[in-house]
C-alpha positions in Angstrom: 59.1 89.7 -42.1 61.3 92.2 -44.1 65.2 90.8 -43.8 66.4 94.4 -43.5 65.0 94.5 -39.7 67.5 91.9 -39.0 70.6 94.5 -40.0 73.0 96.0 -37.5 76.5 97.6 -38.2 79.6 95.4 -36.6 83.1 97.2 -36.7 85.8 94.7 -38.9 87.7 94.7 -35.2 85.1 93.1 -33.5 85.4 90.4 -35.6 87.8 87.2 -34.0 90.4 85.5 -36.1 91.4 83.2 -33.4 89.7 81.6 -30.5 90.3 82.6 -26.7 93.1 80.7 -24.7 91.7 78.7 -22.8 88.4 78.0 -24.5 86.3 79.0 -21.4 87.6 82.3 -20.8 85.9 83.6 -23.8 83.6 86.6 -22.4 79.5 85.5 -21.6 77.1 88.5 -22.0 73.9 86.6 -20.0 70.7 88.4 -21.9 67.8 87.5 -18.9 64.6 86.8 -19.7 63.1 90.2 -18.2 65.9 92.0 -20.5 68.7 92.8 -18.3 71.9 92.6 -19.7 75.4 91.1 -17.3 78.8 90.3 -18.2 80.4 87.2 -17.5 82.4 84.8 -18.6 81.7 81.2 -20.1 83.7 79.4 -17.1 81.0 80.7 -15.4 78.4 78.6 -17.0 77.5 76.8 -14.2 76.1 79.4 -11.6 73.4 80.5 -14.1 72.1 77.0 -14.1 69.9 75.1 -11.7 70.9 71.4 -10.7 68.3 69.1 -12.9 68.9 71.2 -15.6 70.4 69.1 -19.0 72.8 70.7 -21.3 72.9 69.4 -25.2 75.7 69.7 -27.3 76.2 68.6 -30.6 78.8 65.7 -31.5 79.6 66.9 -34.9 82.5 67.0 -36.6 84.2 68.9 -39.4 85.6 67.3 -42.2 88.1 68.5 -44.3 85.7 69.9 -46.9 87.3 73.2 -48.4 89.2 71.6 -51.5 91.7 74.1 -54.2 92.2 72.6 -57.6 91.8 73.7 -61.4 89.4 73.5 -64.3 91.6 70.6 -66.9 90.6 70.5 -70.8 89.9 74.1 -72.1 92.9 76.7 -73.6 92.8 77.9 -69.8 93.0 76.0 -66.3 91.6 78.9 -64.0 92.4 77.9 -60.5 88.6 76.8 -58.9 87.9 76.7 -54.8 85.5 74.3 -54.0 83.4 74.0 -50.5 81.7 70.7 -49.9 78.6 71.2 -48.2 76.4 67.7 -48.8 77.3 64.6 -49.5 75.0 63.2 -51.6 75.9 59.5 -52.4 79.2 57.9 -51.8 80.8 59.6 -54.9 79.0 62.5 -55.2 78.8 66.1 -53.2 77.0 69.5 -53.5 79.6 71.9 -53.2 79.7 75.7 -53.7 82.5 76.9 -56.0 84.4 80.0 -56.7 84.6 81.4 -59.5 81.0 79.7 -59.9 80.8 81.0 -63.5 84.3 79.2 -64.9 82.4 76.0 -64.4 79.9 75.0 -66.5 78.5 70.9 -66.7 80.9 68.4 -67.6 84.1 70.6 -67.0 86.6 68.4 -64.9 88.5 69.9 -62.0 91.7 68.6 -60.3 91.9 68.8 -56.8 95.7 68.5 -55.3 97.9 70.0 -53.1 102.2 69.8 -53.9 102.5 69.5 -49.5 100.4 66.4 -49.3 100.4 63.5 -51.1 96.9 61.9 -51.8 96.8 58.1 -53.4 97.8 59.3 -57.1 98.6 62.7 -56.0 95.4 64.7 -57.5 91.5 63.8 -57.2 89.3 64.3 -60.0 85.5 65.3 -60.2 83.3 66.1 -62.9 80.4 69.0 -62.8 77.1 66.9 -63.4 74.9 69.9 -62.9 74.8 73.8 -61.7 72.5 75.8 -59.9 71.6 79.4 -59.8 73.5 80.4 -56.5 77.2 78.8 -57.1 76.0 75.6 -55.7 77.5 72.4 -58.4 77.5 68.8 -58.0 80.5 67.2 -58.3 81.3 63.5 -59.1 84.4 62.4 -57.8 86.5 59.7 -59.2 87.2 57.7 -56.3 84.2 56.7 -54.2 83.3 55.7 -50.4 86.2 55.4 -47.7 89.0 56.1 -50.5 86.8 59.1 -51.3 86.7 60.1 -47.8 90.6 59.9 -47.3 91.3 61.6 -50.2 89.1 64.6 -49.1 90.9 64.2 -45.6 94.2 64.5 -47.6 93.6 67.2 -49.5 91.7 69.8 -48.3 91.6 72.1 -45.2 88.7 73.3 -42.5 86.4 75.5 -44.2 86.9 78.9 -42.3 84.1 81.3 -42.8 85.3 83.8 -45.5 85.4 86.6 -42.8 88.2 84.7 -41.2 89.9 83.3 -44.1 89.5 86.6 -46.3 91.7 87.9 -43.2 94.2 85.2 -42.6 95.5 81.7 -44.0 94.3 78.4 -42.8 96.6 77.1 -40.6 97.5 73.5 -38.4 96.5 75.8 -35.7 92.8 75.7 -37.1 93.1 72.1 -37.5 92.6 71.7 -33.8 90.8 75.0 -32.8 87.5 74.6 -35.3 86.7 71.4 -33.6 84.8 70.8 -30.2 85.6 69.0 -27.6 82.7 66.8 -28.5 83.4 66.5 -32.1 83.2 62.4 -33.1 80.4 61.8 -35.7 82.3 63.0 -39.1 80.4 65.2 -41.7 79.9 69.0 -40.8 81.5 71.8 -42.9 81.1 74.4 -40.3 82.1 73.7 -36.8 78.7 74.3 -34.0 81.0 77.3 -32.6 79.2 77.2 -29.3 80.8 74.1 -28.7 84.1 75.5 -29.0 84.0 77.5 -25.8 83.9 73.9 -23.4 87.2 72.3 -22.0 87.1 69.3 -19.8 87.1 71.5 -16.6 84.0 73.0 -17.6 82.3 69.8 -18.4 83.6 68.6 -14.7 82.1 72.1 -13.3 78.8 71.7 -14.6 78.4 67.7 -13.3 79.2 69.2 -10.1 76.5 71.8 -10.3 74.0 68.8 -10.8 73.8 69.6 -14.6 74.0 66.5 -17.0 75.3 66.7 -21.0 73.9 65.2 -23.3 74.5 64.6 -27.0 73.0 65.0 -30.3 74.3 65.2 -34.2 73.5 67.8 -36.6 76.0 68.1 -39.3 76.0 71.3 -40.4 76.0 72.6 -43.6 77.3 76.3 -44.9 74.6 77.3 -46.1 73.4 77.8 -42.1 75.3 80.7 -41.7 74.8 82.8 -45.4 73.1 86.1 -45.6 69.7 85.9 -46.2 69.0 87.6 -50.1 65.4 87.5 -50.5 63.5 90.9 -49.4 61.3 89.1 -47.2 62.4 85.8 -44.9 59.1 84.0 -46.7 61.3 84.0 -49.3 64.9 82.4 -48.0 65.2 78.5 -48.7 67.1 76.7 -46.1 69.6 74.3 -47.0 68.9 70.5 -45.5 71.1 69.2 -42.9 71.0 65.5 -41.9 70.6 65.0 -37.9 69.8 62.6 -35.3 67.9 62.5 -31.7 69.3 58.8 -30.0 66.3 57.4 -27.5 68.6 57.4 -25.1 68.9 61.6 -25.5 65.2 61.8 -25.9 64.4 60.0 -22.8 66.7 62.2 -20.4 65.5 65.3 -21.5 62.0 64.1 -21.4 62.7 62.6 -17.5 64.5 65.5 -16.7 61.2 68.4 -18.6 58.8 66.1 -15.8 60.7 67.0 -12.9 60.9 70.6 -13.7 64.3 70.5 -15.4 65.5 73.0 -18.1 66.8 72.2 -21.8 69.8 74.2 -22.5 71.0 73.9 -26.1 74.3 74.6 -27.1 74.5 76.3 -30.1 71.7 77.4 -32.5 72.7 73.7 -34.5 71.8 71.8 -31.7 68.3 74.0 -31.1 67.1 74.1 -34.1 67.5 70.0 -34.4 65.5 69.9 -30.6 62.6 71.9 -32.1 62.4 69.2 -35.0 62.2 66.3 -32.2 61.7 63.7 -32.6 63.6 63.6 -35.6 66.5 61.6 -37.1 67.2 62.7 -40.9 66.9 65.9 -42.7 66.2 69.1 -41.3 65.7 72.6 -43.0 63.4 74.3 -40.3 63.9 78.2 -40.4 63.4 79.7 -37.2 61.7 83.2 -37.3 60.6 85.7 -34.6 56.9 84.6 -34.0 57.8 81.0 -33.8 57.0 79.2 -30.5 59.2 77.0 -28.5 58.1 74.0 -27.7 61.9 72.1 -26.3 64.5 74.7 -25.4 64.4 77.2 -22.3 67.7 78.4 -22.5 70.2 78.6 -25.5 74.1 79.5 -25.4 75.5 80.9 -28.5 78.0 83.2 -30.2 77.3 86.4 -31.9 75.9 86.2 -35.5 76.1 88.0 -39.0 73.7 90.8 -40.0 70.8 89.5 -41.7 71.1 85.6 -41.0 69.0 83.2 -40.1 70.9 82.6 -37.0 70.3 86.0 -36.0 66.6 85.5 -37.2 66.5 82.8 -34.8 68.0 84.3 -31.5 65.4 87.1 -32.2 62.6 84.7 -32.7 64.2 83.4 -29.0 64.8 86.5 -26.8 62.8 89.6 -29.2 64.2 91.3 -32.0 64.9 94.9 -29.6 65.8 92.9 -27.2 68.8 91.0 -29.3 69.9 94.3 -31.0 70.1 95.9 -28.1 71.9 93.0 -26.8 74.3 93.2 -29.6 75.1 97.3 -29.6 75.9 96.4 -25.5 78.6 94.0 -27.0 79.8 96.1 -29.5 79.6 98.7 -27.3 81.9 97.0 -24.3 84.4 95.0 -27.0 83.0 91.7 -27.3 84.6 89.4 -30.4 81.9 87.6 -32.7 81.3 85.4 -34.9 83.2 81.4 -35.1 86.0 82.3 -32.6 84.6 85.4 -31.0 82.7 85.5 -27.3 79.5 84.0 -26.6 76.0 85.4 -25.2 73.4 82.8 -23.0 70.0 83.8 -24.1 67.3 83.0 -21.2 63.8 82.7 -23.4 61.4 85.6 -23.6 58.3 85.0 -22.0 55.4 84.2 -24.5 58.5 82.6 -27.1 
């Protein structure tokens, strides 16, 4: 399909810089599945489920993977942001760097911070190789755990640039751009429909007969970039490592036979569902035509212009149907993106 279908214009203010206080009064536009629209709000999760129904989240959690340093051993040291997106052995990471075109193979950067002290103070990596998008390996100079604390030390969440071109990372963010589930290490991007549930809501929906489960799919940045090619045959998706237990499996599968609904939470923990069973990499690009085979109803925020995560809750509700959806929100002030208001998407029949 073309990619310019999937455009829509968003005023700057709708965008959110910080999360609603308490998580679950963020706003809840419920898109039905015969497409009518109603406003709501996410505490009110529960009374637009059935009891038997089974809620996944994902258990992800971000690690500290935007890192500042500078280029060492030419006449210049231009400063050099770096966003780790996959780890690829215990020294090494794929990261994508800015200015991308100040690197070039074997250049060293130093990664520090003068407000936090980190084993010697700096960390070092090399640039093995460079790709055509910005993306560079880096090989670090420490390796495994003393890797991993050193990254903890040194670098901040990485904020989507529509926040952090706004605003500076702060401790605040520490603790907002992390769900309540968050406890297998090794996203780069929080699952932001997770962000929305506080332990009342958890309580709420066991009361209401509805169980949550868990899965882990660490997301990786490149999930949420603008899709460049004219045509979505033409978009690559970046791999993201995930895993399905038995135990998870065998609910949802228990709960499917007695007529039970699978509600993900969050496009992360969808799209890993629709790769079931599954435990490992994942790069499965969701497009309208695509048919469901796990998930009957999916809870998630409101998505850039010509993503793939807007590709996918078109694929899962219509293409009208979401941008319709969306010009309702806009419409009626709805925040989007990471810290913005959420929509529950009830699949269209035949999807």
């Amino acid at each position: 399909m073309r990619t310019d279908l999937f455009d829509f214009e968003l005023p700057p203010e709708r965008i959110a810089l910080r999360p609603a206080v308490p998580r679950d009064s963020a706003r809840l536009l419920v898109v039905e599945s015969d497409g009518g629209f109603r406003d709501s709000a996410v505490s009110e999760l529960p009374a637009w489920l059935k009891p038997g129904d089974q809620l996944v989240v994902n258990d992800t959690k971000v690690i500290a993977a935007q890192l500042k340093g500078r280029r060492l051993g030419r006449a210049t040291e231009p400063k050099i942001e770096a966003t780790l997106i996959r780890k690829l052995d215990g020294s090494r990471w794929q990261a994508l760097v800015r200015p991308a075109r100040k690197l070039s193979p074997g250049d060293v950067v130093r990664f520090g911070n003068e407000g936090k002290v980190c084993l010697l103070g700096h960390l070092d990596a090399s640039v093995e190789a460079k790709g055509d998008e910005g993306e560079v390996t880096l090989s670090f100079s420490f390796h495994g755990p003393a890797l991993d604390q050193a990254i903890a030390d040194l670098g901040s969440p990485p904020l989507p640039p529509y926040i952090a071109g706004k605003r500076e990372t702060d401790d605040r963010d520490l603790s907002d751009y992390q769900t309540m589930f968050a406890t297998k290490e090794g996203a780069v991007a929080a699952p932001t429909a997770g962000l929305h549930f506080t332990p009342a809501l958890e309580a709420a929906l066991g009361e209401r007969g509805v169980d949550v489960l868990r899965l882990t799919l660490h997301v990786g940045a490149g999930t949420f970039l603008p899709v460049k090619a004219v045509d979505t045959e033409g978009h690559r998706m970046h791999a993201e490592w995930g895993h399905i237990s038995e135990a998870t499996a065998n609910s949802l599968n228990a709960a499917r036979a007695k007529g039970g609904r699978i509600v993900a939470i969050g496009t992360t923990s969808l799209r890993l569902l629709e790769s079931a069973p599954f435990s490992g990499e994942t790069a499965i690009f969701i497009t309208p035509g695509y048919r469901f085979r796990a998930v009957d109803i999916l809870l998630t925020n409101f998505h850039l212009p010509r993503s793939t995560l807007f590709m996918l809750v078109s694929a899962f509700s219509g293409l009208d149907r979401m941008k319709q959806a969306y010009a309702h929100a806009i419409a009626e002030g709805y925040r989007f993106y990471s810290y913005g208001d959420a929509c529950l998407l009830f699949r269209k029949d035949g999807a």
